[in-house]
C-alpha positions as protocol buffer text, in pm:
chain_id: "A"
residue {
  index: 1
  type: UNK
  ca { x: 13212 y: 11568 z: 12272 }
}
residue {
  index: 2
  type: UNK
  ca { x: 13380 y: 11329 z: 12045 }
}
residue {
  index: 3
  type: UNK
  ca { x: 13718 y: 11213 z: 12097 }
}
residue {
  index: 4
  type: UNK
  ca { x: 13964 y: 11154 z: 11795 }
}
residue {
  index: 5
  type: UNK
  ca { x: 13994 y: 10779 z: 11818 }
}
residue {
  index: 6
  type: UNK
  ca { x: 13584 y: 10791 z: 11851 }
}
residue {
  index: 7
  type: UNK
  ca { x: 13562 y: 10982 z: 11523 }
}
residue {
  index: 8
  type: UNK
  ca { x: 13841 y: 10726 z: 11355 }
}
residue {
  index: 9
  type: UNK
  ca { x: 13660 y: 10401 z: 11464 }
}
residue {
  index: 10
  type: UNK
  ca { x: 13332 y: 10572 z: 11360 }
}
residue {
  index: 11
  type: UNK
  ca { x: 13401 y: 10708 z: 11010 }
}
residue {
  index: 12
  type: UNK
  ca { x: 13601 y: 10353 z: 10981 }
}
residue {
  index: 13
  type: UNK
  ca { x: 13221 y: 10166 z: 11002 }
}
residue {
  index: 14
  type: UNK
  ca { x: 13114 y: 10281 z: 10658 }
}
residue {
  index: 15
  type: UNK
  ca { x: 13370 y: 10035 z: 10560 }
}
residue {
  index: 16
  type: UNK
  ca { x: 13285 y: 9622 z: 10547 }
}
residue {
  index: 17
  type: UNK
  ca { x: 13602 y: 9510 z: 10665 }
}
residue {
  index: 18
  type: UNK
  ca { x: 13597 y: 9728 z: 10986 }
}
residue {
  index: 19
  type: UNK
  ca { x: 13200 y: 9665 z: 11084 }
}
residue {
  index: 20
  type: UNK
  ca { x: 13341 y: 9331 z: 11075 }
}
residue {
  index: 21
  type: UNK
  ca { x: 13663 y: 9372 z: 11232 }
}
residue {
  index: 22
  type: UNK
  ca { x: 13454 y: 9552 z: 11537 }
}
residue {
  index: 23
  type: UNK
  ca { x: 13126 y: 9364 z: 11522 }
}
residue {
  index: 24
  type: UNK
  ca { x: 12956 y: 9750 z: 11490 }
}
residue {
  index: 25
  type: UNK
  ca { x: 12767 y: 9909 z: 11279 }
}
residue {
  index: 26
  type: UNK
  ca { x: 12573 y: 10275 z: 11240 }
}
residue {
  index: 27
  type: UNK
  ca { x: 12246 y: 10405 z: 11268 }
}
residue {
  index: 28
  type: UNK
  ca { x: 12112 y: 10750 z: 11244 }
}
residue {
  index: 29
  type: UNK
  ca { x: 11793 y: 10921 z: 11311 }
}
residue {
  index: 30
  type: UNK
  ca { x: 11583 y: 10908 z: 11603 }
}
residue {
  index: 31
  type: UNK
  ca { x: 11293 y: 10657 z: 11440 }
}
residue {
  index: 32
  type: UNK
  ca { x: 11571 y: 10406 z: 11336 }
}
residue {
  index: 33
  type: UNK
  ca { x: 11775 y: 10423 z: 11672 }
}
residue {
  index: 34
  type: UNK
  ca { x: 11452 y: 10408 z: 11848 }
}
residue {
  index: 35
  type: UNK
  ca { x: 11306 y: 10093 z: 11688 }
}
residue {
  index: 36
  type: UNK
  ca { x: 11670 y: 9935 z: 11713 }
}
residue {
  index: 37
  type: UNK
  ca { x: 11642 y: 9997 z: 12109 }
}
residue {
  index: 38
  type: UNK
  ca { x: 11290 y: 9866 z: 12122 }
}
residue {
  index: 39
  type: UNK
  ca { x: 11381 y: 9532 z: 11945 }
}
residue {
  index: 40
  type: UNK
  ca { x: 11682 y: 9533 z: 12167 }
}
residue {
  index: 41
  type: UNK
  ca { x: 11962 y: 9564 z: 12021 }
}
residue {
  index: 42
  type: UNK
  ca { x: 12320 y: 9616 z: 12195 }
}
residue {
  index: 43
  type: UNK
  ca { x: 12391 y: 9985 z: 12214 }
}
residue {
  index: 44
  type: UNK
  ca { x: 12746 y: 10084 z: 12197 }
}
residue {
  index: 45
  type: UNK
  ca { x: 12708 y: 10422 z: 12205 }
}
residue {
  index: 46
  type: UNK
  ca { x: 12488 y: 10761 z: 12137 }
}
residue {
  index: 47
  type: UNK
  ca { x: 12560 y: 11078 z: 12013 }
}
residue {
  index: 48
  type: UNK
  ca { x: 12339 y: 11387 z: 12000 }
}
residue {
  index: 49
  type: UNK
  ca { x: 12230 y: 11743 z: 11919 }
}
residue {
  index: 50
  type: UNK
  ca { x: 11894 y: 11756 z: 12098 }
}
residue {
  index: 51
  type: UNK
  ca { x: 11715 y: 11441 z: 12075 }
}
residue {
  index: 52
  type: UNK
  ca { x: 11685 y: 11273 z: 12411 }
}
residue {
  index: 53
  type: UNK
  ca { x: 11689 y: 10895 z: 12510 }
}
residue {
  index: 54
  type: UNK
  ca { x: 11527 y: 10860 z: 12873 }
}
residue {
  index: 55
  type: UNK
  ca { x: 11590 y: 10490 z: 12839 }
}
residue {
  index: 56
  type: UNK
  ca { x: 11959 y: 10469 z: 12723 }
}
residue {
  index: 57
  type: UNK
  ca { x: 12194 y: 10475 z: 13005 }
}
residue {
  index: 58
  type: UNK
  ca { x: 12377 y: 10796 z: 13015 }
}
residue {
  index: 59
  type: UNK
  ca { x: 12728 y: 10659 z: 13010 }
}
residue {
  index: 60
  type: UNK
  ca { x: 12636 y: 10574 z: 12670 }
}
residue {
  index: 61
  type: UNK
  ca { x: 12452 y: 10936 z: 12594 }
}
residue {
  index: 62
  type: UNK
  ca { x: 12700 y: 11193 z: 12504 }
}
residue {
  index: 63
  type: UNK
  ca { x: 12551 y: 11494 z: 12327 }
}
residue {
  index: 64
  type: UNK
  ca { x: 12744 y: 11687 z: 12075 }
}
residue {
  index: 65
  type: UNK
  ca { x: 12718 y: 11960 z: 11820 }
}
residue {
  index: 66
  type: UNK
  ca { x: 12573 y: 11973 z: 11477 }
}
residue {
  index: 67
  type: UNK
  ca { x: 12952 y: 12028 z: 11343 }
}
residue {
  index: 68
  type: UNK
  ca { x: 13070 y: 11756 z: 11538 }
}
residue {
  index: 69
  type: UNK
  ca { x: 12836 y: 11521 z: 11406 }
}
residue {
  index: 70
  type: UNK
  ca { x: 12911 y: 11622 z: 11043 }
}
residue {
  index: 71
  type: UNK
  ca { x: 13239 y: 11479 z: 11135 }
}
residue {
  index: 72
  type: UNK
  ca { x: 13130 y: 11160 z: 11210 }
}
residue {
  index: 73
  type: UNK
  ca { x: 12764 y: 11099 z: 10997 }
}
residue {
  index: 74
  type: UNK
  ca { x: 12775 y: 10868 z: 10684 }
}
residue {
  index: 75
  type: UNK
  ca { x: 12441 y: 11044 z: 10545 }
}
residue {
  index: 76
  type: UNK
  ca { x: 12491 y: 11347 z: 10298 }
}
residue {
  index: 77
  type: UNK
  ca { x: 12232 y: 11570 z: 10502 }
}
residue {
  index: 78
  type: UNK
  ca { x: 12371 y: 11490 z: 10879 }
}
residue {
  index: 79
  type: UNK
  ca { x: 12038 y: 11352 z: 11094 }
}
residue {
  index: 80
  type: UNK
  ca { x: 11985 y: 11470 z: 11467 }
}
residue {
  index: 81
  type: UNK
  ca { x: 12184 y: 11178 z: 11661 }
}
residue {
  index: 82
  type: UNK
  ca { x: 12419 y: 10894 z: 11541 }
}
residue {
  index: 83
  type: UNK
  ca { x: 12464 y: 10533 z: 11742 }
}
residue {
  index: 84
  type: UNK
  ca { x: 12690 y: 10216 z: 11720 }
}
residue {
  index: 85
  type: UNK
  ca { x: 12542 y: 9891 z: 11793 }
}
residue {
  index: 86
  type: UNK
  ca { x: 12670 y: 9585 z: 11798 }
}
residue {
  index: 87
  type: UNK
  ca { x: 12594 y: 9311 z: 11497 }
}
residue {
  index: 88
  type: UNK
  ca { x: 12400 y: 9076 z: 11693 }
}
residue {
  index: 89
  type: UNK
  ca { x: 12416 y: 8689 z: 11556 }
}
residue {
  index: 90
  type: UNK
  ca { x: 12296 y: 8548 z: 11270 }
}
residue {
  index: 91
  type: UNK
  ca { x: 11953 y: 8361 z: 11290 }
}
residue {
  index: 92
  type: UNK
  ca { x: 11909 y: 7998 z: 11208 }
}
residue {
  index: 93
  type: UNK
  ca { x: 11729 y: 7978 z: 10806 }
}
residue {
  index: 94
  type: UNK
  ca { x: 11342 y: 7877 z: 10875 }
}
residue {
  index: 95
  type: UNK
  ca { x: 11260 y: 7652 z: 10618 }
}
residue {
  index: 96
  type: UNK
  ca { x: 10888 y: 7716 z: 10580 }
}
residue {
  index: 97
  type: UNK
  ca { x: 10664 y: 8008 z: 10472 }
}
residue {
  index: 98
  type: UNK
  ca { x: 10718 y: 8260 z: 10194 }
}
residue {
  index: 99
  type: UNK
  ca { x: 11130 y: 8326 z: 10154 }
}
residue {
  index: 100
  type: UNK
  ca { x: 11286 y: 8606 z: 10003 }
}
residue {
  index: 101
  type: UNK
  ca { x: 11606 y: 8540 z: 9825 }
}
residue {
  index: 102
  type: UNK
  ca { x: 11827 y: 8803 z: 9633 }
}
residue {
  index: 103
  type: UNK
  ca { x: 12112 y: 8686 z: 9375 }
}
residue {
  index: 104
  type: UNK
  ca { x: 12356 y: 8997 z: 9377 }
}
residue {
  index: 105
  type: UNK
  ca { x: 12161 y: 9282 z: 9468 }
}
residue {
  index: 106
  type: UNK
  ca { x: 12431 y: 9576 z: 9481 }
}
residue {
  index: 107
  type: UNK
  ca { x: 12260 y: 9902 z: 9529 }
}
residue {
  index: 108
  type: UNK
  ca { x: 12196 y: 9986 z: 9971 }
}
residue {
  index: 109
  type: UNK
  ca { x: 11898 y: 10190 z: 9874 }
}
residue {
  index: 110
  type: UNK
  ca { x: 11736 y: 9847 z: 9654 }
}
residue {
  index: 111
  type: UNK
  ca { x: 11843 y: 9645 z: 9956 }
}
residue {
  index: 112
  type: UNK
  ca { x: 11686 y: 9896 z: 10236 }
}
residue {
  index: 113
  type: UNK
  ca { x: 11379 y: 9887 z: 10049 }
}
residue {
  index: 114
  type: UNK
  ca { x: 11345 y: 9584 z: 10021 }
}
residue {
  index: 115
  type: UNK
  ca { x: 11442 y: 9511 z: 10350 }
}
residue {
  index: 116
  type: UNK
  ca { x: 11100 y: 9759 z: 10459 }
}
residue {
  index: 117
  type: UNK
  ca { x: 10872 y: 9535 z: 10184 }
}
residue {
  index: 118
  type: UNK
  ca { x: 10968 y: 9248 z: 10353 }
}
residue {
  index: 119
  type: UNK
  ca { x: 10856 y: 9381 z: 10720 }
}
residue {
  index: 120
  type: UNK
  ca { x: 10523 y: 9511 z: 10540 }
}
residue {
  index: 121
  type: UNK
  ca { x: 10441 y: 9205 z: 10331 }
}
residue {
  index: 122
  type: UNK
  ca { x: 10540 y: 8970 z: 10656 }
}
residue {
  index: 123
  type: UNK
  ca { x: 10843 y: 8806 z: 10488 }
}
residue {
  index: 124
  type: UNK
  ca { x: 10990 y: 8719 z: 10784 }
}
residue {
  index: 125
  type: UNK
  ca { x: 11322 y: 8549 z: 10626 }
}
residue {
  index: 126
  type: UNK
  ca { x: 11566 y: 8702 z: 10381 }
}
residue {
  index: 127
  type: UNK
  ca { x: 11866 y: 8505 z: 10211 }
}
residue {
  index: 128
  type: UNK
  ca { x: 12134 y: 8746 z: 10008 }
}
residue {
  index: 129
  type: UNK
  ca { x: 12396 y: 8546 z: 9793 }
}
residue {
  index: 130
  type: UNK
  ca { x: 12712 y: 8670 z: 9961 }
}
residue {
  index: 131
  type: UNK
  ca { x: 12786 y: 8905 z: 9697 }
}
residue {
  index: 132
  type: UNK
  ca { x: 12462 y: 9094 z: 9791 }
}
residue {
  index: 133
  type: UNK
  ca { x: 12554 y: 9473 z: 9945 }
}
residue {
  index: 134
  type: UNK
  ca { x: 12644 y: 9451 z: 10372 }
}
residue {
  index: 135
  type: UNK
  ca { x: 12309 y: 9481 z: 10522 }
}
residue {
  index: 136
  type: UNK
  ca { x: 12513 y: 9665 z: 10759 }
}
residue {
  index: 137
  type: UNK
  ca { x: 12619 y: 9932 z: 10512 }
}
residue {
  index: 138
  type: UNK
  ca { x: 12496 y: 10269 z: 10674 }
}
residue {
  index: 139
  type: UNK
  ca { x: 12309 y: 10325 z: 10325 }
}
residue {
  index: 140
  type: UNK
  ca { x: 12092 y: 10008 z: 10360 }
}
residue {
  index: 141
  type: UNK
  ca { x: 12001 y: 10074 z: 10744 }
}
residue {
  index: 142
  type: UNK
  ca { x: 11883 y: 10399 z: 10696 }
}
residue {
  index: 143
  type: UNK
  ca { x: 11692 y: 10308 z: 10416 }
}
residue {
  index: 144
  type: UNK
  ca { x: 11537 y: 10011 z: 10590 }
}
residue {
  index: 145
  type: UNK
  ca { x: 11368 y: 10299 z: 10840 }
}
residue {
  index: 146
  type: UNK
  ca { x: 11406 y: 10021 z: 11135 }
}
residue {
  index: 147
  type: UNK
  ca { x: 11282 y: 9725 z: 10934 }
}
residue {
  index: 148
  type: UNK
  ca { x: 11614 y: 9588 z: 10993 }
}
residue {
  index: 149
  type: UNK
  ca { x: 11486 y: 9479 z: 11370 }
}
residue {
  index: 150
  type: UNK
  ca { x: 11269 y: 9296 z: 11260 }
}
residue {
  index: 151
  type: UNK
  ca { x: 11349 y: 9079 z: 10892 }
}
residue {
  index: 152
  type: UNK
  ca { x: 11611 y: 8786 z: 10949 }
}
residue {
  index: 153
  type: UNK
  ca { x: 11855 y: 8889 z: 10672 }
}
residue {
  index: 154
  type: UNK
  ca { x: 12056 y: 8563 z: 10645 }
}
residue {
  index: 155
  type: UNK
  ca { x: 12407 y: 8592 z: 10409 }
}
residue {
  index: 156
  type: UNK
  ca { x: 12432 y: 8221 z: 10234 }
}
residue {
  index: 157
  type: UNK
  ca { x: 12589 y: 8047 z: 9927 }
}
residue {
  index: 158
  type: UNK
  ca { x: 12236 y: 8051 z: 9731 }
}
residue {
  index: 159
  type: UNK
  ca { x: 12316 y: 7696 z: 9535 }
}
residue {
  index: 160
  type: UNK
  ca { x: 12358 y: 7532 z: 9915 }
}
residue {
  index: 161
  type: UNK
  ca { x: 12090 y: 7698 z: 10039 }
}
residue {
  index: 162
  type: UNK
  ca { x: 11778 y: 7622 z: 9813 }
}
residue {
  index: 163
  type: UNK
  ca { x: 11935 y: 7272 z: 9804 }
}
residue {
  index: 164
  type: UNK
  ca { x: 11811 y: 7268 z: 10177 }
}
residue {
  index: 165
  type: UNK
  ca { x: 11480 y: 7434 z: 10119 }
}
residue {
  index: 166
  type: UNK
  ca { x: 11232 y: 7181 z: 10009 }
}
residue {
  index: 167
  type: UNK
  ca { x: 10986 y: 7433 z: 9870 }
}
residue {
  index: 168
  type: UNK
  ca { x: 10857 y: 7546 z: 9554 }
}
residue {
  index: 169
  type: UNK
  ca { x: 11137 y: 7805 z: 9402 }
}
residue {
  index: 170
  type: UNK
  ca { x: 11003 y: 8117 z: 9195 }
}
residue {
  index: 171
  type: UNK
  ca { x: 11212 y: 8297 z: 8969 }
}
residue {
  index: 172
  type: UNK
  ca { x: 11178 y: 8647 z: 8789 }
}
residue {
  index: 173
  type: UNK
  ca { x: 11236 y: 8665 z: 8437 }
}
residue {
  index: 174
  type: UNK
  ca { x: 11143 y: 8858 z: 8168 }
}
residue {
  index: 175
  type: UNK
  ca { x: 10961 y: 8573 z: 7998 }
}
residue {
  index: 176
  type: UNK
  ca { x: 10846 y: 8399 z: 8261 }
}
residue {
  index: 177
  type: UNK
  ca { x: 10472 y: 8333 z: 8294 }
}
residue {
  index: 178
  type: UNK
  ca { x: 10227 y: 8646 z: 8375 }
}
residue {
  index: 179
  type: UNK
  ca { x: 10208 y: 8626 z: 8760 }
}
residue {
  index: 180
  type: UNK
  ca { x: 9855 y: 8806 z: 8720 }
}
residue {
  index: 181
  type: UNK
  ca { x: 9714 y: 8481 z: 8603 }
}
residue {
  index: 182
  type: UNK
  ca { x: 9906 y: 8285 z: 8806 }
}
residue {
  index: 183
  type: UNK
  ca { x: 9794 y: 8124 z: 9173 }
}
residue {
  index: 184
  type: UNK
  ca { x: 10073 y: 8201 z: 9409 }
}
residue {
  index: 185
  type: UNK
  ca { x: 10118 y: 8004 z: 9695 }
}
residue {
  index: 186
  type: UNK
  ca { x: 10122 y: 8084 z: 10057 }
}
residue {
  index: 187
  type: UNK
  ca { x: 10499 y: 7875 z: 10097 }
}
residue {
  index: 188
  type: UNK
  ca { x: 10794 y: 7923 z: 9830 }
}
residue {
  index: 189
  type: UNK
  ca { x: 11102 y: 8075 z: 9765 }
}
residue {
  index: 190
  type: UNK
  ca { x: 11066 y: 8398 z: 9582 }
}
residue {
  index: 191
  type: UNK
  ca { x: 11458 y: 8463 z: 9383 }
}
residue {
  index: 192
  type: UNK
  ca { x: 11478 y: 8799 z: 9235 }
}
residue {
  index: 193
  type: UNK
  ca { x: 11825 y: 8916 z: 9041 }
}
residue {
  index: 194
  type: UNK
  ca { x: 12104 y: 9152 z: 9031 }
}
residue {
  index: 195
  type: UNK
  ca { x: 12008 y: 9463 z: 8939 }
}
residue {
  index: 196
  type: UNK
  ca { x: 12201 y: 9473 z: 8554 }
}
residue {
  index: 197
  type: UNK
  ca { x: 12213 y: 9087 z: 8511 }
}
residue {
  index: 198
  type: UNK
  ca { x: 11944 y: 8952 z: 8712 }
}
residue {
  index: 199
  type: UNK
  ca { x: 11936 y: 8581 z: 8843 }
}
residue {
  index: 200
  type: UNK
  ca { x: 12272 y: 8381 z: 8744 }
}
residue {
  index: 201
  type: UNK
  ca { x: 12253 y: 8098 z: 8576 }
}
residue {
  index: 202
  type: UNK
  ca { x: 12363 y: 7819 z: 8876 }
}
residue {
  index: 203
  type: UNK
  ca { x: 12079 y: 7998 z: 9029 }
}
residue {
  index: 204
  type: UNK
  ca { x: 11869 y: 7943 z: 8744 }
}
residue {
  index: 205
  type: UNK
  ca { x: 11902 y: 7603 z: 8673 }
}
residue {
  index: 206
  type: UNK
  ca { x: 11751 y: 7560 z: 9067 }
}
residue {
  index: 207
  type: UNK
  ca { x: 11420 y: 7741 z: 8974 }
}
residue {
  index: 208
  type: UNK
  ca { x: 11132 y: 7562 z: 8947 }
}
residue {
  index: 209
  type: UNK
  ca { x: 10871 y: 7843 z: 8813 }
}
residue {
  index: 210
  type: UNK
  ca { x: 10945 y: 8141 z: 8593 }
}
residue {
  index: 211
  type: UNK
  ca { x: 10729 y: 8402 z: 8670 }
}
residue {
  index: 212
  type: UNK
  ca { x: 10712 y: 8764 z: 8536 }
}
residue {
  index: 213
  type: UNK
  ca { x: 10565 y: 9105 z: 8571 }
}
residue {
  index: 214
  type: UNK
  ca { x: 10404 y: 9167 z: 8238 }
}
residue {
  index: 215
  type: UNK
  ca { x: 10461 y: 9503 z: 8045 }
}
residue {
  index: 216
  type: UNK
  ca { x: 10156 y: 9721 z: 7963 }
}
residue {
  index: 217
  type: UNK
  ca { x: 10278 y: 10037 z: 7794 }
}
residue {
  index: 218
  type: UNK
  ca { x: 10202 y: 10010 z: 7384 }
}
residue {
  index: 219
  type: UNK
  ca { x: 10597 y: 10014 z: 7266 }
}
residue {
  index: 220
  type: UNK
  ca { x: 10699 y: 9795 z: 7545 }
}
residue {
  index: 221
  type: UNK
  ca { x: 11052 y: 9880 z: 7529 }
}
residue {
  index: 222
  type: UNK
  ca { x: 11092 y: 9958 z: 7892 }
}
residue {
  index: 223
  type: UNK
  ca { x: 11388 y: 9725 z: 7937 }
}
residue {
  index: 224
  type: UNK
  ca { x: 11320 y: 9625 z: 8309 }
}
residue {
  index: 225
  type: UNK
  ca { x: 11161 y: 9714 z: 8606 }
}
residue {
  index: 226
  type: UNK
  ca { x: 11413 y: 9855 z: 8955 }
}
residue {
  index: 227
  type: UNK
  ca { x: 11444 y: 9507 z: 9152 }
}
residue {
  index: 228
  type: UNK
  ca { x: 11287 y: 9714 z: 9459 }
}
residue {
  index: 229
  type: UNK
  ca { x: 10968 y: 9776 z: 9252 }
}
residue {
  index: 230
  type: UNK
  ca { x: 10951 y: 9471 z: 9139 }
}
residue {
  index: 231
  type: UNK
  ca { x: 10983 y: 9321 z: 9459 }
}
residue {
  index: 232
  type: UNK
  ca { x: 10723 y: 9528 z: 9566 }
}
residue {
  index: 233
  type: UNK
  ca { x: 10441 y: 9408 z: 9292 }
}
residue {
  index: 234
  type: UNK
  ca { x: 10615 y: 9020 z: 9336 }
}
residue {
  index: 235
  type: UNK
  ca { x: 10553 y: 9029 z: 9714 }
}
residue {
  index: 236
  type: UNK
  ca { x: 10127 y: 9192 z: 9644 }
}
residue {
  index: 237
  type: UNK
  ca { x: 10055 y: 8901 z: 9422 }
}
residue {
  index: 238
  type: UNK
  ca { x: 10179 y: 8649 z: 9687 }
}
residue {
  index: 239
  type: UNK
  ca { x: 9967 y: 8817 z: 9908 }
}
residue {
  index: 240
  type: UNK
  ca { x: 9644 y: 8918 z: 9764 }
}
């Protein structure tokens, strides 16, 4: 069963300033809670229809009904089981290897995505300007699919940061040089854009290579690609 104040502090977590306030955030579905628990992460609590934990302590296992859990999910089509875990603390920047950096990415779904490219592509560090959507936001972590556990998503002033960084700095932009005839590096920091504006100018003026992903279709009018798919191709040619 959930109790009232359970269901208050709960539906309260889809909210910035309370995930902060209470150092909590949400996760639902048994292949993100799982991979949460595996890279150990606090567990505050559990809640669930049917799904069973054998390794969570059952003071922290209540199960509940599927109407119960509609009352407390943040996802439009309620999942199985629901947890709280506690924000655990941010991890110190690593100033080597390939960085990921993202100037005012809005959208939770671009940010859980990219989130899951970084885990496949082995980005192992990723710095959001401070603008950049809550990784926390129950959108992004259930679109990570557990990534999350294990990409250090690091919240900086970007200006400060690649100040720090003494590596090479790419940059996307629509006339940048065709990264298919380009040789990408095995160290640098890769800087893609907000989704409507892309990389801000103070940003800009810090880049030291302008790369692009070149347009093939025969009108080329496509405006631009979705940050997450470009992100995607960006993070293949750095690897290949």
């Amino acid at each position: 069963m959930v109790s009232k104040n359970q269901i208050k502090l709960i539906t309260s977590l889809q909210q910035k300033k309370y995930r902060k306030q209470h150092q909590l955030f949400l996760a639902e579905g048994k292949k993100v809670i799982q991979e949460l628990l595996d890279a150990n992460y606090e567990l505050e609590v559990l809640f669930s229809t049917d799904v069973s934990f054998p390794s969570v302590d059952k003071l922290k296992f209540h199960t509940i009904t599927e109407n119960e859990l509609k009352k407390i999910t943040a996802l439009t089509t309620p999942n199985d089981c629901l947890a709280l875990f506690k924000i655990p603390l941010e991890k110190e920047l690593v100033n080597s290897g390939l960085i990921l950096m993202l100037d005012d990415v809005r959208d939770p779904g671009n940010l859980g995505t990219i989130i899951r490219l970084c885990d496949w592509f082995g980005i192992e560090t990723l710095i959001c300007s401070e603008a950049t959507v809550d990784v926390y936001n129950p959108k992004v972590v259930q679109a990570t699919m557990g990534s999350i556990s294990r990409v250090n998503v690091i919240y900086a002033n970007l200006i400060e940061s690649l100040n720090k960084i003494d590596l090479p700095v790419f940059g996307t932009f629509m006339d940048g040089e065709n990264i298919y005839q380009q040789k990408m590096p095995n160290e640098g920091v890769i800087v893609m854009g907000n989704e409507a504006n892309g990389i801000s100018k103070q940003v800009e003026e810090l880049i030291s290579k302008r790369i692009a992903i070149p347009r093939f279709g025969k009108l080329k009018q496509t405006e631009s690609l979705n940050v997450a798919t470009a992100t995607a191709i960006i993070l293949s040619e750095f690897r290949r």
